[in-house]
Structure formats: structure tokens, C-alpha cells
C-alpha positions in Angstrom: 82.3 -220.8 30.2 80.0 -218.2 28.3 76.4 -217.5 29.5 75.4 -219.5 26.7 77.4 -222.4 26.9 75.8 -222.7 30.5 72.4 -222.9 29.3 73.8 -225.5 26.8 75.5 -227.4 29.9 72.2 -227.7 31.5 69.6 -228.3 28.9 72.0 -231.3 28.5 72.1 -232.3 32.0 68.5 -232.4 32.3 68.2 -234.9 29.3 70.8 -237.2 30.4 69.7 -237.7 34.3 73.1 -238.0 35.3 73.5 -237.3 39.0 77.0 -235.8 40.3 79.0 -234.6 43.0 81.4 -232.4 43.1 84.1 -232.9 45.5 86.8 -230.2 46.5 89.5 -228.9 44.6 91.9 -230.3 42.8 95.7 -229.8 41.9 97.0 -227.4 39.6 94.0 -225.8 38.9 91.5 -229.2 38.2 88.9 -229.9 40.0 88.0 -233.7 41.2 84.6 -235.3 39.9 83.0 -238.1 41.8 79.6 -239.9 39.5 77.1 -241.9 40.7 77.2 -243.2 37.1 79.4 -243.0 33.8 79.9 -239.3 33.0 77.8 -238.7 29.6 79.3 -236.8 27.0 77.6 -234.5 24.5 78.4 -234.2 20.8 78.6 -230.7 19.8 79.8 -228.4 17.0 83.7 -228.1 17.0 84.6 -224.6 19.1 88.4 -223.2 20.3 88.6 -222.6 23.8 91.5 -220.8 25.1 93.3 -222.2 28.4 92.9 -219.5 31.0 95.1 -221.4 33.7 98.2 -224.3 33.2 96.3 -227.2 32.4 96.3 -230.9 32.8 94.8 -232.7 29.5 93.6 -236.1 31.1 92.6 -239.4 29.2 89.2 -239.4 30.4 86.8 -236.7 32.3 87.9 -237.3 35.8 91.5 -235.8 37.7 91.7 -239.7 39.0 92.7 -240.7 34.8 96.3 -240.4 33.4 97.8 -237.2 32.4 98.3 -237.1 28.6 99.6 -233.7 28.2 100.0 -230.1 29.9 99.5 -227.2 28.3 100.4 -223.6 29.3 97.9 -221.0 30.0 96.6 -219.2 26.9 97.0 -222.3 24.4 94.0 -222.8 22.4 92.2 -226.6 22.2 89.5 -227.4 19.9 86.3 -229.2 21.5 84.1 -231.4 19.7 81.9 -232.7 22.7 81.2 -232.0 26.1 81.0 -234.2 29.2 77.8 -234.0 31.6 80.4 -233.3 34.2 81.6 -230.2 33.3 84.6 -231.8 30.8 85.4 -231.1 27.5 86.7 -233.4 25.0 89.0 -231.9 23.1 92.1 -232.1 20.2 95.6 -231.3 20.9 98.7 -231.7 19.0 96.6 -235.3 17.6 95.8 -236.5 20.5 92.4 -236.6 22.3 91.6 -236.1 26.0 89.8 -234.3 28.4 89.9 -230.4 30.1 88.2 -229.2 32.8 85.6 -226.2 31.5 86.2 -224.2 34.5 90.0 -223.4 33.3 89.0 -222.5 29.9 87.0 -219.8 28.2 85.7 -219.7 24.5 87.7 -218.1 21.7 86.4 -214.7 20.7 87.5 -212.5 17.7 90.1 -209.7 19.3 92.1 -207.1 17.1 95.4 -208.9 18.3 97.0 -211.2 16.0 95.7 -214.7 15.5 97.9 -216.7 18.7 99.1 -220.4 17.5 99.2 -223.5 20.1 102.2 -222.7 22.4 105.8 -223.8 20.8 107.2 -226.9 22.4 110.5 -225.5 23.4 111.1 -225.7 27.1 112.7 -222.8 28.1 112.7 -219.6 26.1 115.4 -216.5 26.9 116.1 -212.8 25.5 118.9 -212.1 23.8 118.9 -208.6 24.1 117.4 -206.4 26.5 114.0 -206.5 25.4 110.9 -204.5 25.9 107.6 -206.4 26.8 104.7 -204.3 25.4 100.7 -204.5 25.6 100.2 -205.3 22.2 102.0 -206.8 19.7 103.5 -204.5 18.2 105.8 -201.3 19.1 103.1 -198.9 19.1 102.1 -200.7 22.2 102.9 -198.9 25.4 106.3 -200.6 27.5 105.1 -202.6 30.6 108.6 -204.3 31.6 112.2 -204.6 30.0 113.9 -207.7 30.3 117.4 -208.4 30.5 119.4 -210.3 28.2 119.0 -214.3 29.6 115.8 -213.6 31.3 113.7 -216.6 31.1 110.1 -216.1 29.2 107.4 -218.0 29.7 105.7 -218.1 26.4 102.1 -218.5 26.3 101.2 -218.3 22.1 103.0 -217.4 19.4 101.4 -214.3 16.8 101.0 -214.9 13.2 103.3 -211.4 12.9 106.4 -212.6 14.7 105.7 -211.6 17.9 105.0 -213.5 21.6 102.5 -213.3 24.1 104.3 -214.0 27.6 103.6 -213.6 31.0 106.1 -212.3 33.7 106.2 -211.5 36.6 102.0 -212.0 37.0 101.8 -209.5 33.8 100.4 -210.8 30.3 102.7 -208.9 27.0 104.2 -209.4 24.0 107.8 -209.3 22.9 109.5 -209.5 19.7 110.7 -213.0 18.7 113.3 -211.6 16.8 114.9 -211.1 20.4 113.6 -214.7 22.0 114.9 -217.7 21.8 113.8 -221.5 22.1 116.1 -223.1 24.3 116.0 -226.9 23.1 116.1 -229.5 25.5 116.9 -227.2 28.6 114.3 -227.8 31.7 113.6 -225.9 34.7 114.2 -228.5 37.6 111.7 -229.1 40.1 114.0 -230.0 42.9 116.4 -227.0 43.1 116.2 -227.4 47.2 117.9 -230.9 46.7 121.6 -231.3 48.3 122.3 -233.2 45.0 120.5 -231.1 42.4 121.9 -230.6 38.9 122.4 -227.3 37.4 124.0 -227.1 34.1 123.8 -225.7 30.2 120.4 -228.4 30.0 118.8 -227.8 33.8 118.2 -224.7 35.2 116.9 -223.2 38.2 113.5 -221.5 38.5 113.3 -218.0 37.6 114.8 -215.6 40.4 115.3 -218.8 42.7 116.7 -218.3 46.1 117.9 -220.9 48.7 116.1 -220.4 52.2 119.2 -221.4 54.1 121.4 -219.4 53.4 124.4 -218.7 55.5 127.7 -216.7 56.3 130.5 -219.2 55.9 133.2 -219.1 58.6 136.1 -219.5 55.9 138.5 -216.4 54.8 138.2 -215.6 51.9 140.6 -213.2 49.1 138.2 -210.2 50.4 137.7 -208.5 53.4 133.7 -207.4 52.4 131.0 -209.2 53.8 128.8 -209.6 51.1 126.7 -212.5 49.6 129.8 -214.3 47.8 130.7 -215.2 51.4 127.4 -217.3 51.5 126.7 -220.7 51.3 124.1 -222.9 52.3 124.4 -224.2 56.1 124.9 -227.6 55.2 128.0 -226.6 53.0 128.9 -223.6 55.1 129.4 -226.2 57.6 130.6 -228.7 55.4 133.5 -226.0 54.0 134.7 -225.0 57.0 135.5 -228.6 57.9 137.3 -229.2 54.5 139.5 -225.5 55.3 140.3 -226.9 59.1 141.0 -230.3 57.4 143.7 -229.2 54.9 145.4 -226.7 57.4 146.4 -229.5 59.2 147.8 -231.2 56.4 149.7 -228.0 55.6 147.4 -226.9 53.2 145.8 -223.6 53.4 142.8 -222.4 51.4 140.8 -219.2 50.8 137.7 -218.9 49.4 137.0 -216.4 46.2 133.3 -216.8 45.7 130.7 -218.6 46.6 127.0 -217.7 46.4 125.8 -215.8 43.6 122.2 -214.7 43.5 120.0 -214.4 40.6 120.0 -210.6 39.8 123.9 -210.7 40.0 124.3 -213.7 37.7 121.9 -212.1 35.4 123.5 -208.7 35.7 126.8 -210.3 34.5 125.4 -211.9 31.7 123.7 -209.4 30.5 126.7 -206.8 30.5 128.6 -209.7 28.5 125.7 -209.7 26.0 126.2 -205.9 26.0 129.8 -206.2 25.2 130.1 -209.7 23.0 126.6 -210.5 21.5 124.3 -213.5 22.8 126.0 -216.1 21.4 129.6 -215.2 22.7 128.5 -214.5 25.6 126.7 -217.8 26.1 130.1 -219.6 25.4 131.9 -218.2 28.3 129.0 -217.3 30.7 126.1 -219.0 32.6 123.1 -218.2 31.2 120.7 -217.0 34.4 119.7 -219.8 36.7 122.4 -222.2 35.0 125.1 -221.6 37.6 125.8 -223.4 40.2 127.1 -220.4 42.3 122.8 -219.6 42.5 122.3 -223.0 44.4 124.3 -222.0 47.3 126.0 -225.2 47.5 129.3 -224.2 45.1 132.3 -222.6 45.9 135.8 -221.2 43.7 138.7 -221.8 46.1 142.7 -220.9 45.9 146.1 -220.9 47.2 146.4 -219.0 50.6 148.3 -216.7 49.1 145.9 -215.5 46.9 147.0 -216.2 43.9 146.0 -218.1 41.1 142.0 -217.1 42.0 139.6 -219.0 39.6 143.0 -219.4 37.3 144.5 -222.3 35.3 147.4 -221.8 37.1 145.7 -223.3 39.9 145.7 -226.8 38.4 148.4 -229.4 39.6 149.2 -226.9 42.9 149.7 -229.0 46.1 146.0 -227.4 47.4 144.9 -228.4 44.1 146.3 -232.2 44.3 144.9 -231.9 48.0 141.3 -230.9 46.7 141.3 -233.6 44.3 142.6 -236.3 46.9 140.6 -235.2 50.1 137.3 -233.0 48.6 135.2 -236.2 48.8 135.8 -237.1 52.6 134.0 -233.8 53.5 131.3 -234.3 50.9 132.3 -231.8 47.8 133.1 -233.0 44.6 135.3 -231.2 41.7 132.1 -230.2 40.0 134.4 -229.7 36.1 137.0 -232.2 36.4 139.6 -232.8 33.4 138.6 -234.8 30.3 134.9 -234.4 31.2 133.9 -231.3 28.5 131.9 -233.1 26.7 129.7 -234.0 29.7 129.6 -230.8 31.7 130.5 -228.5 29.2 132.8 -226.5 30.8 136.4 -226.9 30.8 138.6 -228.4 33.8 137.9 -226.4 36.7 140.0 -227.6 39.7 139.3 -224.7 42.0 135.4 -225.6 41.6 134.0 -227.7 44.3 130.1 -228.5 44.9 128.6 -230.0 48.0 126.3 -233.2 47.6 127.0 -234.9 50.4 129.9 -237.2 51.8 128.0 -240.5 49.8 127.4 -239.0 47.2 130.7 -237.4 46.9 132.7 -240.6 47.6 131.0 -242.7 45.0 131.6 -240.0 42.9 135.1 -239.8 43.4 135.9 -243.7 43.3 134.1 -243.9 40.2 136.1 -240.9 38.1 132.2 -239.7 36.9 131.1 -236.8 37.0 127.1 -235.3 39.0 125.8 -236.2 35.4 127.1 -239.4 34.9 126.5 -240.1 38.1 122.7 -239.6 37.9 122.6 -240.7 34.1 121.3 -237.3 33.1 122.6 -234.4 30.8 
């Protein structure tokens, strides 16, 4: 709040009488107001603040009301009155609510284009390797290239085409020639979960890594020790079982990959970019944070001999047909089976497996559904 919306604050105060207490701090940046009476609010000329944090928008002036909205840092919200309590009421997309002052600041002429409310869109991605300047404009100097897939979080949008951002803690703009809007995608805020789904609509967070990460015990087509060897412990554990389980059934297994971490998936795509173009690329590559080699908990398996690695020639093998019969005893399902495109968007897969747990796994399996189906989500 400026120096003069302070005084403004106060002067009303005084008139009203109203007594508060402030108590602690809130979550995500909101602050919780207890009254002694009804918090009092002030009409006032209509004036844009700019968000300077993530921000709940609240259906009255208290963090104990219903969240009506949540707006990214750097949207702007028109106030017409302002609560005793240190509130505002303010307009947003048509609807009314409530902000607390302390994570906005007045609007204040600049030299930068004129930003708009933040786009909808979830997610937003390059599609090139991409230059994140200080203006917008290329006459600003370069403070971080992106890869092609890199997730952007887009703050505003300029009236000349181009997007603030932040990454990595650093406010820039980029080109939205290069950006796109991802519809529909979300980030999911449970990527620790056993049973989390990753897929073309549900990604990881940005640069996500699993904290358990493990060696697996299984041999594999390589001799290396490097991190497609990893797994997390609960389906290291779990794999090894399923390997010792089908050697004594005569069926022997060896792994091809496993983990893949963020910068490698990200790597890849962006050298398919390079080669194909975005939208190729997209149709035979995960997009960063969309595989479900990043979680830890998949795996591409084959034929002890090698052969057939991450291949359609693997489908309707014996270890294949043992996969399909016995995956679900140790807890992994066949994460692409056949006939299920149009759900998972990827083709049959048989040398795919993903760990969610033997319940989980089993139901899956006696049911013929797929994770999705299985959760009723896309």
C-alpha cells in the first residue's frame, strides 16, 4: 500500500471506531483477521492494484470465508472500497470478493506495455528454445533461455504480443509467438503419491524429483550405473520381487529404463523439437513433467535376451503374456494396455509397467481399466 493510501486507511479507521486484532499469519500469503465487531468497509474511487504475491480472492474480508478465486502474482484487480481491516473489495473476471492489501500494490504508469488480467490456461510451454528478456521486447538484455517444453508461469499478458513470466525466482518477458496455452493440462499437487497420475492432461511440477530414490537390484540391457537404473524404494523393492517371481516361472526379465529425471526428459524433447518441430514432436514424445519415467515409479522391461527393448515385437512374447497375467500380484500395472488410446493416449505398450501398489493394481487388473478410468479422471 502507498504512503498515501495509508493515511487514507487510517483517517478511516479513526471515523469508524472499529477495534481489531491481528492474529498471525496466514496461508499462502493471507493474513488472518479476528474483529471485535463487523469489519466496516469504505467506499472509495475505483483504483487497479497489481497482485504482488499468488493470491486468494475470498467472499468476504476474513481468511476464515470461502475462496472464490486465485489469482497469480502480477494480475491486476480493480478496487472500489476498502475494508477497515485492511481488505479490499475488489472486481475480477465479474465477480466480487475480497484481497488482502498487504499482497497488493497500486498500479503506477511504467514505460512497459499495458499487462492484461493473467490468461486462464493452466499450463503454458515453449515451443522453441526461447529467450526470456527484461523488457518486452528484443532490445531487452537476455536473462535465461528456455528449452523447448519448459513450463512458464505466466503472470500478464502485453498489449504487443509478448509475456511477463517468472522463472526460476526471476520476473521477464518472452515472446508469445513461441508460448503456448496448454488447455486443460494441470500440475498435480500429489506427485509424492504411490498412485499419482501423470499423463498428456497432468503433469508434474517443474524440475520435480522423488526424495526416495533408489538403485534397483534388477539387471538390466546395460552394464552402466546411471539414473535409468533408479526407481523409487517402494518399486525398487517391489521390481525385484516381480524379476525373482517370473524366474521361477521360467521367465526371465531385464530392465531397459527406469527413472528419467527432469533435465533428461526435457533434454530429449527439446532435441526432437530441434529435429521435427513442436507439434511432431509432441506426438511421439512426453512433453517435460508428462512422463511417467520422472515419478520414479515406471519401468520399460524385455526378453532376457535383450531383444525386442521398448519394441512392438515385445507384444504377445511368453514374458509379455507373463506380465500381463502376474504384473498385478506384485503391485504394477501395464500402465498403456491395448484398446485403451483413447484414454491414455499412447498406444499399447506391453513392456510398460507402473507401480501403485498390489490393491490398487489388482482392482485394476480385474476390472480391464486403465489408472484413469480407475480414478475417473483424464
Amino acid at each position: 500500500m502507498t504512503e498515501v493510501n495509508k493515511q487514507r486507511f487510517y483517517k478511516k479507521l479513526a471515523v469508524t471506531g472499529l477495534a481489531f486484532t491481528l492474529v498471525g499469519a496466514g496461508t499462502l500469503g493471507l493474513h488472518s483477521l479476528h474483529f471485535t465487531g463487523e469489519p466496516t468497509v469504505a467506499s472509495a474511487a475505483a483504483e487497479t492494484y497489481t497482485t504482488t504475491a499468488n493470491l486468494n480472492i475470498r467472499s468476504a474480508p476474513s481468511t476464515s470465508n470461502a475462496i472464490i478465486a486465485t489469482v497469480k502474482q502480477g494480475t491486476q484487480l480493480t478496487s472500489t472500497a476498502q475494508a477497515a481491516n485492511g481488505w479490499l473489495k475488489v472486481s475480477y473476471q465479474g465477480k466480487t470478493g475480497y484481497v488482502s492489501t498487504q499482497y497488493v500494490k497500486e498500479s503506477t504508469g511504467s514505460s512497459e506495455p499495458a499487462p492484461a488480467p493473467t490468461p486462464e490456461a493452466s499450463v503454458y510451454v515453449a515451443t522453441a528454445n526461447l529467450n526470456v528478456r527484461t523488457t518486452a521486447s528484443t532490445s531487452g538484455a537476455v536473462i535465461a533461455t528456455l528449452k523447448a517444453g519448459t513450463q512458464i508461469d505466466v503472470t500478464a499478458k502485453a498489449a504487443n504480443g509478448w509475456l511477463k513470466i517468472t522463472y526460476q525466482g526471476k520476473v521477464g518477458y518472452v515472446s508469445g509467438q513461441y508460448v503456448r496455452a496448454l488447455a486443460g493440462m494441470k500440475v498435480v499437487s500429489n506427485p509424492e503419491s504411490i498412485q499419482v497420475v501423470v499423463n498428456k492432461q497432468n503433469k508434474l511440477p517443474e524440475n520435480y524429483v522423488p526424495k526416495d530414490l533408489v538403485y534397483t537390484t534388477i539387471p538390466f540391457t546395460f552394464k552402466e550405473q546411471t539414473e535409468k537404473k533408479k526407481m523409487r524404494s517402494e518399486a525398487a523393492a517391489a521390481i525385484a520381487q516381480l524379476f525373482a517371481g517370473a524366474k521361477k516361472q521360467g521367465v526371465t526379465l531385464l530392465g531397459v529404463s527406469a527413472y528419467r529425471s527432469h533435465a533428461t526428459q526435457s533434454a530429449l524433447f527439446s532435441s526432437y523439437v530441434q529435429r521435427d518441430g513442436y507439434d511432431k514432436a509432441a506426438t511421439y514424445s512426453a512433453l517435460p513433467g508428462t512422463s511417467e519415467h520422472e515419478t520414479g515409479l515406471g519401468i520399460d522391461v524385455t526378453k532376457g535376451d535383450g531383444t525386442c527393448a521398448a519394441q512392438d515385437c515385445f507384444g504377445g512374447t511368453k514374458e509379455a503374456d507373463w506380465l500381463d497375467a502376474h504384473a498385478a500380484e506384485y503391485g504394477f500395472i501395464i500402465r498403456y494396455p491395448k484398446g485403451k488410446d483413447a484414454v491414455t493416449d499412447y498406444k499399447y505398450e506391453p513392456w510398460h509397467l507402473r507401480y501403485v501398489g498390489k490393491p490398487v493394481a489388482q482392482a485394476i487388473k480385474s476390472k480391464g481399466i486403465t489408472l484413469e478410468e480407475y480414478y475417473g479422471i483424464k
